[in-house]
Residue, then its C-alpha position, 0 to 999 in steps of 0.5 A: x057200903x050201905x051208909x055210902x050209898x045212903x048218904x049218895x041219896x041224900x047228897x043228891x035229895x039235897x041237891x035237888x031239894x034246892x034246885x027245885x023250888x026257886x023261892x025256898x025262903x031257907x037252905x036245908x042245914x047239913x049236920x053239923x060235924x065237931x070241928x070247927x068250919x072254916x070259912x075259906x076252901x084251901x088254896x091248891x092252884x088250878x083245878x085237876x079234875x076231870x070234866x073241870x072245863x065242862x059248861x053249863x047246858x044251854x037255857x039253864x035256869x037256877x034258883x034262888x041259892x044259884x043252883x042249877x035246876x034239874x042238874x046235880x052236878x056244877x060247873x067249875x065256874x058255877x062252883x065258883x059261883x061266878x054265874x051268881x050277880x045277886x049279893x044275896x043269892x052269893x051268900x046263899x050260895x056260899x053258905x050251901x057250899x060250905x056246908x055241903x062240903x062238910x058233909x062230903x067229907x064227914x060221910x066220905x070220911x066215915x065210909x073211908x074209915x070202914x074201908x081202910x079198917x079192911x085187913x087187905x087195905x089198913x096199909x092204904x091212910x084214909x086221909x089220902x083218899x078223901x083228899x083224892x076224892x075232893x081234889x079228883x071230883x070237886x067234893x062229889x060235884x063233878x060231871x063225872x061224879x054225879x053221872x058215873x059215880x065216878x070220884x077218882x076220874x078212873x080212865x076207862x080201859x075197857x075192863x070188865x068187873x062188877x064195879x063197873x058199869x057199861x060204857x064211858x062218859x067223855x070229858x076233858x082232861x089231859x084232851x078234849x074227849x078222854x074217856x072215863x069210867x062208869x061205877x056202878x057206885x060211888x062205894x064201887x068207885x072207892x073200892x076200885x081205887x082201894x086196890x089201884x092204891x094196893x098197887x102203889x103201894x107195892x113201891x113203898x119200902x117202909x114197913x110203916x109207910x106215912x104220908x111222904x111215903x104215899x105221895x112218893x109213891x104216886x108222882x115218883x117225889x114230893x115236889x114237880x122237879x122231883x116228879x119230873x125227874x122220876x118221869x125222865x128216868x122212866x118212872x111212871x106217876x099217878x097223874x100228869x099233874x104230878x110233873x105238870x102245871x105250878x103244884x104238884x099232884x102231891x102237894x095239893x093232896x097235902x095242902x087238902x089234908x093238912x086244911x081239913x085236918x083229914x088225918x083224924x080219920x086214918 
């Protein structure tokens, strides 16, 4: 929990060490991670995550490796680096990128390897919650991530727990003012979904469930026809985006842990 909310800081340092001085001739390294980084994110389809339309504040002001000023968080077009006109700023842009995404997943990873060696959880595999966390937050970028701690875009239903906080944030998800969760803590917000994955889990019948088996269990199958015949039977799955939309839920999940080689922490 303490390293999680360390590299929370740190993340967030960062972010705002570039944001704040427009003529920093250099971007501050990530640390580096054994594997080697690729040079492309993998290619999931549209975009899942909650608060993905967000747009940027009115008068927002970038500096010199296309970052908001001020905000620690990006808009899905900012991440894309669309508002970026300059050569140069864009390759300063990607290079931050590339590195900042590496280091969520090196820390994300560690923090995931110590949860998931918790007896209550060993069954749940690493590897598909850091593939969850980048899909549902874009890497930590998100609205909600950054303003409510929130890395699984986690509903809010009103529910009481010293995980979470008060309130909710609107944003866009399956309509235009849904509601979301406020966690007191990005270690918070893993902890909830480590027991919400308890319960998807109860369908597995395997007594040494892999991969296939955890995607079945959250969109009813491995493919959209699948889910959506699991949802016309009755069935209930994880996200809408199970059934809807030109990739399954669970083929992205896939797709994330197969690019990024994210079994190695399970």
């Amino acid at each position: 929990m303490k390293n999680l909310i360390i590299f929370c800081a740190i993340a967030n340092i960062t972010f705002y060490l570039f944001s704040f001085n427009k003529s920093q001739p250099e971007p501050i390294q990530a640390p580096t991670i054994s594997a080697p980084i690729k040079p492309q994110t993998p290619e999931t389809g549209a975009e899942v995550y909650a608060g993905r339309n967000d747009k940027e504040p009115e008068k927002t002001k970038y500096n010199n490796y296309g970052l908001p000023i001020g905000r620690s968080w990006l808009t899905r077009a900012e991440s894309k680096g669309e508002h970026i006109t300059s050569p140069e700023v864009k390759a300063r842009f990607k290079k931050w990128k590339k590195n900042y995404q590496n280091q969520f997943i090196k820390f994300f990873g560690a923090e995931c390897q110590k949860e998931y060696q918790n007896k209550k959880f060993k069954s749940i595999p690493a590897a598909l919650v850091i593939a969850q966390a980048i899909l549902e937050s874009n890497y930590g970028l998100s609205r909600l991530a950054a303003e409510g701690n929130n890395l699984f875009g986690v509903k809010f239903r009103g529910k009481k727990s010293n995980l979470i906080k008060g309130g909710y944030i609107l944003a866009f998800d399956d309509g235009p003012n849904n509601k979301f969760t406020r966690f007191v803590s990005q270690w918070a917000s893993l902890r909830n979904q480590s027991y919400l994955l308890l319960k998807y889990g109860k369908r597995i019948k395997a007594k040494t469930p892999n991969l296939n088996d955890w995607l079945t269990a959250l969109c009813g199958g491995l493919t959209i026809e699948q889910s959506k015949r699991h949802v016309k039977k009755g069935g209930t799955v994880y996200a809408t985006s199970c059934y809807k939309g030109g990739k399954c839920y669970g083929e992205k999940l896939r797709e994330i842990i197969k690019f990024y080689n994210l079994e190695k922490y399970n």
